[in-house]
N, CA, C and O atoms as CSV, one atom per row, in Angstrom:
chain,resi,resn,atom,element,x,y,z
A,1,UNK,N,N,2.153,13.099,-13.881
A,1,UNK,CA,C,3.074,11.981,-13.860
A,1,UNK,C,C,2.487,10.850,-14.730
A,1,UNK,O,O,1.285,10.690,-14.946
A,2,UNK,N,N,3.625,9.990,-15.260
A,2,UNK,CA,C,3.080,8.950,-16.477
A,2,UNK,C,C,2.737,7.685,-15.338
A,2,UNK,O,O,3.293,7.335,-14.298
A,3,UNK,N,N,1.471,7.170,-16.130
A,3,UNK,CA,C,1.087,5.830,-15.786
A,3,UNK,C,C,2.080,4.863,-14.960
A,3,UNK,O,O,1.937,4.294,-13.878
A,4,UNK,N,N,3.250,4.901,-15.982
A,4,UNK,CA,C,4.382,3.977,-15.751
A,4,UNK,C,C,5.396,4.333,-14.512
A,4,UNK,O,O,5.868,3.597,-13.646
A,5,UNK,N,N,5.524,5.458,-14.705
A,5,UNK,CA,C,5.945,6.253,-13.429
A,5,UNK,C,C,5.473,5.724,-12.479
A,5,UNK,O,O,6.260,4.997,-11.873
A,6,UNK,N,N,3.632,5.851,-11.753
A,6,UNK,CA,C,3.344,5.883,-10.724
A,6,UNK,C,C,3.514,4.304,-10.758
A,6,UNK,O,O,4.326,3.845,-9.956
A,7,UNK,N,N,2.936,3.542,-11.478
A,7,UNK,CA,C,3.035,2.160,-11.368
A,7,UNK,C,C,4.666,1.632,-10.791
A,7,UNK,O,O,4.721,0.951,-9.767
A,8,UNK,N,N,5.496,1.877,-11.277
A,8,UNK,CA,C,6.850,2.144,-10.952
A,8,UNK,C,C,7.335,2.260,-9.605
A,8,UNK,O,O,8.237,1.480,-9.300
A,9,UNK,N,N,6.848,3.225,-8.565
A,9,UNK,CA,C,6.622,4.202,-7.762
A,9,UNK,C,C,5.733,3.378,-6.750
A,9,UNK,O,O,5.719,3.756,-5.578
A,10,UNK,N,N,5.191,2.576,-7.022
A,10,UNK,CA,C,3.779,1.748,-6.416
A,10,UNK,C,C,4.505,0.100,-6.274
A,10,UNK,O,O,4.163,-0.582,-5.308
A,11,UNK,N,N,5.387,-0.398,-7.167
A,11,UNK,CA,C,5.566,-1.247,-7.130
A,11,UNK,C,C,7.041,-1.626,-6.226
A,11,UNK,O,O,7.444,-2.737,-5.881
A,12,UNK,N,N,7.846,0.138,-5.924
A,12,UNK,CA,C,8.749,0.017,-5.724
A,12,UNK,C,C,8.312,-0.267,-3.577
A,12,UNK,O,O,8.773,-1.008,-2.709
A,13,UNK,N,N,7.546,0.495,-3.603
A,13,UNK,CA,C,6.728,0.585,-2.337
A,13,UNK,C,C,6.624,-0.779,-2.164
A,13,UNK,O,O,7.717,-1.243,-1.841
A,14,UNK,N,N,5.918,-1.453,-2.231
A,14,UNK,CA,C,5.897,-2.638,-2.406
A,14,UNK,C,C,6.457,-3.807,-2.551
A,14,UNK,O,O,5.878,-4.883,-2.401
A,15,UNK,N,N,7.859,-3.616,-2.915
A,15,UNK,CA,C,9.173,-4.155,-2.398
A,15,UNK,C,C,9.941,-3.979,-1.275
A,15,UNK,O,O,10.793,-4.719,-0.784
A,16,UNK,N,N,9.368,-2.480,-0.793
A,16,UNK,CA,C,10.100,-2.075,0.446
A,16,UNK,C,C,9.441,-2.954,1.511
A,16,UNK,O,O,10.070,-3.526,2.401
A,17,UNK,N,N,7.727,-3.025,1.289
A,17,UNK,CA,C,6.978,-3.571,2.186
A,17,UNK,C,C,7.110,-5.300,2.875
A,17,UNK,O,O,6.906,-5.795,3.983
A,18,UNK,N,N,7.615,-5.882,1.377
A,18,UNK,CA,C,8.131,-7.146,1.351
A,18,UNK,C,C,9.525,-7.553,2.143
A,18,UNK,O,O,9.757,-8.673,2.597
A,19,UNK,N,N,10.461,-6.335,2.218
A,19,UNK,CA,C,11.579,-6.488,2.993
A,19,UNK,C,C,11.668,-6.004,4.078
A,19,UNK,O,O,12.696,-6.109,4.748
A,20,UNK,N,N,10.512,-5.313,4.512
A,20,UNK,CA,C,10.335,-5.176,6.145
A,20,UNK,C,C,9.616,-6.520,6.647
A,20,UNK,O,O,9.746,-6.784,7.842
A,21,UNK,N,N,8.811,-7.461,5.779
A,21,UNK,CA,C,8.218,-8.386,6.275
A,21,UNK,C,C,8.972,-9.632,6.056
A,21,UNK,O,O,8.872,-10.623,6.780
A,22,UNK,N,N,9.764,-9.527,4.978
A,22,UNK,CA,C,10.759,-10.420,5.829
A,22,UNK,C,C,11.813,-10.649,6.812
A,22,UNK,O,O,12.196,-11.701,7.323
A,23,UNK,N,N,12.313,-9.100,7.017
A,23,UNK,CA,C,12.799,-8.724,7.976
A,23,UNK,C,C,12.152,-9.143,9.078
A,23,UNK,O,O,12.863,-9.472,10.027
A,24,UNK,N,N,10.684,-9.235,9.224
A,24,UNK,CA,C,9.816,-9.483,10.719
A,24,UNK,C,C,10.097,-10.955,10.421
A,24,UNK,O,O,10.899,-11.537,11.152
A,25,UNK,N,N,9.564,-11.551,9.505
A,25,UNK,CA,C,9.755,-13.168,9.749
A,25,UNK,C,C,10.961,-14.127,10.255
A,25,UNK,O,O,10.789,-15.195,10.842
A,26,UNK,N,N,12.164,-13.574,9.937
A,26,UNK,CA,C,13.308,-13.508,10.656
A,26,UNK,C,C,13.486,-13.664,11.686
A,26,UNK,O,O,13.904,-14.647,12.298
A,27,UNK,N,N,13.031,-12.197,12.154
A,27,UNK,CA,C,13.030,-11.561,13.655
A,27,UNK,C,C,12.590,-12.582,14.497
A,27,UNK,O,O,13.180,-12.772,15.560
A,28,UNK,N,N,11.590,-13.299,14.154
A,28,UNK,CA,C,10.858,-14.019,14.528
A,28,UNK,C,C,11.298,-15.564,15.229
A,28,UNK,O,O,11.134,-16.115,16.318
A,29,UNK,N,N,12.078,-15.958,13.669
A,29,UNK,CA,C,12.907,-17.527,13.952
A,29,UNK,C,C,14.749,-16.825,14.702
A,29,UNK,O,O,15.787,-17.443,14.938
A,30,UNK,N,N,14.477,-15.681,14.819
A,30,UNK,CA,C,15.772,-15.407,15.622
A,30,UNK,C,C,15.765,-15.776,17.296
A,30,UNK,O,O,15.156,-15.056,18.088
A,31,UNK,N,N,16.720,-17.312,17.842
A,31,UNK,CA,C,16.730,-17.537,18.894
A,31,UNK,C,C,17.023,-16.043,19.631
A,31,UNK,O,O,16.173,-15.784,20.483
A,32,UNK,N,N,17.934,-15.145,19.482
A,32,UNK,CA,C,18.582,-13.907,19.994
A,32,UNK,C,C,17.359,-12.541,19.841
A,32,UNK,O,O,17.722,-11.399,20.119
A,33,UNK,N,N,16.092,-12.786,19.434
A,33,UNK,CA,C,14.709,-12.140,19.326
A,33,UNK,C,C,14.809,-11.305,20.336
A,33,UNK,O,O,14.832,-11.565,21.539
A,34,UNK,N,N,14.917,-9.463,19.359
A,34,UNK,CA,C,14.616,-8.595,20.460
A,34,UNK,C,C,13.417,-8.292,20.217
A,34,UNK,O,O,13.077,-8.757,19.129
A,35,UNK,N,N,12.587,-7.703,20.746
A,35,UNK,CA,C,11.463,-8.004,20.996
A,35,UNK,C,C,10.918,-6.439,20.839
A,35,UNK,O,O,9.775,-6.129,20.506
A,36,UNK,N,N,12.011,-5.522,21.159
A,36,UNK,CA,C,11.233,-4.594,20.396
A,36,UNK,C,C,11.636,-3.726,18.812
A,36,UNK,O,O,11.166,-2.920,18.009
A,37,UNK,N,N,12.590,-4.391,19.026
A,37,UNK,CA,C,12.962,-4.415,17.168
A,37,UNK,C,C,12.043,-5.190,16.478
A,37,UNK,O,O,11.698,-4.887,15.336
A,38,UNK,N,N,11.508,-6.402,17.208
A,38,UNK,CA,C,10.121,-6.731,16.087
A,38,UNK,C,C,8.495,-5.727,16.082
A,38,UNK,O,O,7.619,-5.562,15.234
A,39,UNK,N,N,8.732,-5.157,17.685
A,39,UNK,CA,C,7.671,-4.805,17.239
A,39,UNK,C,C,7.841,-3.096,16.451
A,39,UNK,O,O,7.061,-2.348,15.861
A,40,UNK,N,N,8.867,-3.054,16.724
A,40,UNK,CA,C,9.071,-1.661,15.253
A,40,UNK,C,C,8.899,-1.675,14.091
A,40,UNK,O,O,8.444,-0.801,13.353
A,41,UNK,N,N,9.453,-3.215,13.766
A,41,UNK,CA,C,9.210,-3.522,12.495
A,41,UNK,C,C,7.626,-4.070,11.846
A,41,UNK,O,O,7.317,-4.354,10.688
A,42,UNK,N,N,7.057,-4.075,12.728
A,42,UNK,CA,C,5.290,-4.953,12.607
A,42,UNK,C,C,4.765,-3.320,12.242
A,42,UNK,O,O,4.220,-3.009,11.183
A,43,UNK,N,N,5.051,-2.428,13.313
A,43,UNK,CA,C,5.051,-0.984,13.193
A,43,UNK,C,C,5.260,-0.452,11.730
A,43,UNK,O,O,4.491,0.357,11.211
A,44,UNK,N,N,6.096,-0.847,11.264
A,44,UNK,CA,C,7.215,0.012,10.253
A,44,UNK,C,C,5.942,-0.612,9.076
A,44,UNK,O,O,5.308,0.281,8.513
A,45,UNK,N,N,5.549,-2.150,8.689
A,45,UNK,CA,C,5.608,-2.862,8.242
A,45,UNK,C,C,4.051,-2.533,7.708
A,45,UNK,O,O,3.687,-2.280,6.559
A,46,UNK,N,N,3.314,-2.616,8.855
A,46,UNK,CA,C,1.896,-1.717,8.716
A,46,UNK,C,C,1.754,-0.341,8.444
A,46,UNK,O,O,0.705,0.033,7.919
A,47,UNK,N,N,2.478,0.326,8.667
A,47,UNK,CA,C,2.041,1.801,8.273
A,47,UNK,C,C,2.264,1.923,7.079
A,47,UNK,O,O,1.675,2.758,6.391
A,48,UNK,N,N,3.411,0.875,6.491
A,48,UNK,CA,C,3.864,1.189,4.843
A,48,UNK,C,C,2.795,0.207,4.024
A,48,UNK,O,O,2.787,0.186,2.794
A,49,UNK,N,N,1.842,-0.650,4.877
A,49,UNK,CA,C,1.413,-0.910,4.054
A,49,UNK,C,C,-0.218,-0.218,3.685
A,49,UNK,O,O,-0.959,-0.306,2.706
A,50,UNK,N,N,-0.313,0.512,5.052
A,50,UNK,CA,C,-1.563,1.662,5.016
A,50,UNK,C,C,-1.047,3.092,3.441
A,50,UNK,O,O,-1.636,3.628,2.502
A,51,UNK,N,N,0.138,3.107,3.951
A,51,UNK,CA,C,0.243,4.485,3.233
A,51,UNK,C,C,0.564,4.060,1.285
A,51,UNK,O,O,0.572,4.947,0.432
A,52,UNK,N,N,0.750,2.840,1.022
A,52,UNK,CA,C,0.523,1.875,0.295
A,52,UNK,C,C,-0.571,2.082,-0.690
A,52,UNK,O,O,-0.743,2.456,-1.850
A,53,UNK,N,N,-1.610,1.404,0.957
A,53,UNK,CA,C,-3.163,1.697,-0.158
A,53,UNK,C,C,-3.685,3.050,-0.283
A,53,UNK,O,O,-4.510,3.218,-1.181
A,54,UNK,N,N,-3.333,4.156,0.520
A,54,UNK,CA,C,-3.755,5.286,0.475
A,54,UNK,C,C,-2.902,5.830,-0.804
A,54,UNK,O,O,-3.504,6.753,-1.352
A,55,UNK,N,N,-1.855,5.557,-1.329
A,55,UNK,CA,C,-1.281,5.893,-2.850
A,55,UNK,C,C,-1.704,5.765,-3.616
A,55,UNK,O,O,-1.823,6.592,-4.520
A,56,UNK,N,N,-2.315,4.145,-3.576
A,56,UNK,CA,C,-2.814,3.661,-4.758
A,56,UNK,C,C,-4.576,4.063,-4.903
A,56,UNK,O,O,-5.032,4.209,-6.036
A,57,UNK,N,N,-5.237,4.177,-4.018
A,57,UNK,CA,C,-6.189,4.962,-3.969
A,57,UNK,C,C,-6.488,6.220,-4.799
A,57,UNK,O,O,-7.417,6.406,-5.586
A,58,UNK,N,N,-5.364,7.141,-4.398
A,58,UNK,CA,C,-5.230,8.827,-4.645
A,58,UNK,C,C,-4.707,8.088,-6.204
A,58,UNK,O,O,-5.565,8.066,-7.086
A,59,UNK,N,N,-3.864,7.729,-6.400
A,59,UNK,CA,C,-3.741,7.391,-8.262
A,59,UNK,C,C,-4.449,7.170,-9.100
A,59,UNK,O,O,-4.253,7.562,-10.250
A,60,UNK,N,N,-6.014,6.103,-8.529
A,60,UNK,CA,C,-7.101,5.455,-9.036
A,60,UNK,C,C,-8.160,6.567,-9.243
A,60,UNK,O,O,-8.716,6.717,-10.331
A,61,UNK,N,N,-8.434,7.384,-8.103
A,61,UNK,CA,C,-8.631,8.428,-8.732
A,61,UNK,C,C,-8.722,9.482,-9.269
A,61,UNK,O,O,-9.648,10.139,-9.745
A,62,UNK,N,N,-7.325,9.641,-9.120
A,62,UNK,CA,C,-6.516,11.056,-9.853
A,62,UNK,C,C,-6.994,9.945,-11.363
A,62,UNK,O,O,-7.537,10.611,-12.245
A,63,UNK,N,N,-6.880,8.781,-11.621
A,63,UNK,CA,C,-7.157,8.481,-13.143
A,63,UNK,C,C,-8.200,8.159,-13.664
A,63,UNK,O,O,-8.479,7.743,-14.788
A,64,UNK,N,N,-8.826,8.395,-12.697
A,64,UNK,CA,C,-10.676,8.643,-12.956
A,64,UNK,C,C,-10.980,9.958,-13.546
A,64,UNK,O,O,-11.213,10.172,-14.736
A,65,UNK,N,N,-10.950,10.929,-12.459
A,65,UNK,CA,C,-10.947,12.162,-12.680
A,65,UNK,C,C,-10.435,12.270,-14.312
A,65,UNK,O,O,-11.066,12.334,-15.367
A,66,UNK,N,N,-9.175,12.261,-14.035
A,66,UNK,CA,C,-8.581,12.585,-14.971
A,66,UNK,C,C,-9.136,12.018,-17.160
A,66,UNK,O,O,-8.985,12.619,-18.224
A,67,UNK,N,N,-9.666,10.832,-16.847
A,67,UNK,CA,C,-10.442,10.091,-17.658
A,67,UNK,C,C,-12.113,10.818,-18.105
A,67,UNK,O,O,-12.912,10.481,-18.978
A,68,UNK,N,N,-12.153,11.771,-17.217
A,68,UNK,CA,C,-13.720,12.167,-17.639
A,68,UNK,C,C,-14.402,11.198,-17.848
A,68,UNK,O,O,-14.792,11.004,-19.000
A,69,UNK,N,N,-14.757,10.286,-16.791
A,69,UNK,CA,C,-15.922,9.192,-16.991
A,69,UNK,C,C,-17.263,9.846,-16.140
A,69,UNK,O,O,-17.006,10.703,-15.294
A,70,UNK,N,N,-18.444,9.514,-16.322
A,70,UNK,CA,C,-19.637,9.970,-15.936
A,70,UNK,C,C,-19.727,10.253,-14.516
A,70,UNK,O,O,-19.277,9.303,-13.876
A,71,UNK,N,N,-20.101,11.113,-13.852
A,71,UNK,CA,C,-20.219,10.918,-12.244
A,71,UNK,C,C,-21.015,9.477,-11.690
A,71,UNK,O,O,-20.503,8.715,-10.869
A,72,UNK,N,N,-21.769,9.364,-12.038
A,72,UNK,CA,C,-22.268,8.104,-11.543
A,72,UNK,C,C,-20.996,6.465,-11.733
A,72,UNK,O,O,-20.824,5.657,-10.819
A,73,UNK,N,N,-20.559,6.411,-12.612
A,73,UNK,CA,C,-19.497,5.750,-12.836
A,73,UNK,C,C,-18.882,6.212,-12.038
A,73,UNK,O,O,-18.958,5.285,-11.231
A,74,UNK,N,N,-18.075,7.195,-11.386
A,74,UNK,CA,C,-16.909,7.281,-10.672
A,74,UNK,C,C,-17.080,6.901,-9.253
A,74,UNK,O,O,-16.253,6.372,-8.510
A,75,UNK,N,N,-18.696,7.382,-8.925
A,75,UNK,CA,C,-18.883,7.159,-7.738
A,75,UNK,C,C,-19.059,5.604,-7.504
A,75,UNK,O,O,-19.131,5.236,-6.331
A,76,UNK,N,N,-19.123,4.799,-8.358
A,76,UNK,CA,C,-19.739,3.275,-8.274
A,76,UNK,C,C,-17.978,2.809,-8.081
A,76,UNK,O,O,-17.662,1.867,-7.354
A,77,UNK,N,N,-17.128,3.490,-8.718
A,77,UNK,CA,C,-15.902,2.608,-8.798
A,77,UNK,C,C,-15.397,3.069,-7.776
A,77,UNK,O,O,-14.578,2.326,-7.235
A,78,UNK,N,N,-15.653,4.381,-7.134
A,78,UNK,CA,C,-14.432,4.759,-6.441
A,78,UNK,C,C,-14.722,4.163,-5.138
A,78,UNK,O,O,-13.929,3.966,-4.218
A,79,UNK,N,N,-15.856,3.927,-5.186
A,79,UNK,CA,C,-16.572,2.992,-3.847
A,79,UNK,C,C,-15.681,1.783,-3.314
A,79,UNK,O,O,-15.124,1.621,-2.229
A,80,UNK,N,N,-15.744,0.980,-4.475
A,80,UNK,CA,C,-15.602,-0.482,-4.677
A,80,UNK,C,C,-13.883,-0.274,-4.452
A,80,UNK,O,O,-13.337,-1.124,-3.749
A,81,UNK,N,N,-12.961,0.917,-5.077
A,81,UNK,CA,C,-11.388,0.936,-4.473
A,81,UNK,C,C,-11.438,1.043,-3.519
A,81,UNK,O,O,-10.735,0.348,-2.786
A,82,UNK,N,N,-12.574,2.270,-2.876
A,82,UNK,CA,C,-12.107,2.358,-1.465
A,82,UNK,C,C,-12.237,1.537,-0.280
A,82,UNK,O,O,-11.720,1.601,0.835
A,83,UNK,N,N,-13.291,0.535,-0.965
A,83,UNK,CA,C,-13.491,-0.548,0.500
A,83,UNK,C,C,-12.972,-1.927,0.204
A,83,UNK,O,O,-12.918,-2.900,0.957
A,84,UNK,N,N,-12.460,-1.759,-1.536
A,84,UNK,CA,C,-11.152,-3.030,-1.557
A,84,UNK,C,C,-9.930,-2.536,-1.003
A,84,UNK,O,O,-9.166,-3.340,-0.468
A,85,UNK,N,N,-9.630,-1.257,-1.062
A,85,UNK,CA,C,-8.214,-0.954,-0.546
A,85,UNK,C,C,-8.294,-1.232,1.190
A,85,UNK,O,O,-7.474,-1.893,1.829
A,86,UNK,N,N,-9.368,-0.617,1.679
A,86,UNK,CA,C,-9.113,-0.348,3.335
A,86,UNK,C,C,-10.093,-1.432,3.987
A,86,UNK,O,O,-10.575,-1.168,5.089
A,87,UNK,N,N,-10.365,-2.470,3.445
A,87,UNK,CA,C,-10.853,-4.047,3.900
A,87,UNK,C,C,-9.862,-4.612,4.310
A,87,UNK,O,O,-10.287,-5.634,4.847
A,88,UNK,N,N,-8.234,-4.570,4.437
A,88,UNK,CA,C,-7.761,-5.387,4.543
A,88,UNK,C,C,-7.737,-6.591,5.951
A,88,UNK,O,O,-7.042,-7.605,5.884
């Protein structure tokens, strides 16, 4: 798959993630607040944003790999994605 593709694909995710969270912020200033429609959506809201970084992860280094950079290089970077991605 092209660069642009996944970027595409990554960014579209990422819009979805934005409209479940405003969907929660809503939920929120809604006097009529059901209470477990928000917490489906906190639900909904987090898992898309776990499965998110686990995409963008598997892309970073599917384009490592894919780049033939040195093993020592890959292991130094793939480090630094994996504990910027799952630090949140």
């Amino acid at each position: 798959m092209e660069l642009d593709e996944i970027r595409k694909q990554l960014t579209h995710r990422l819009h979805r993630i934005k409209g479940q969270l405003d969907a929660l912020e809503k939920s929120l200033h809604n006097k009529d607040e059901d209470c477990e429609k928000t917490l489906i959506l906190l639900k909904a809201s987090s898992q898309a944003l776990k499965k998110f970084g686990e995409a963008y992860v598997q892309e970073y280094m599917d384009r490592c790999f894919s780049e033939k950079k040195s093993s020592v290089s890959i292991q130094k970077n793939l480090k630094k994605a994996i504990k910027a991605a799952f630090s949140l």
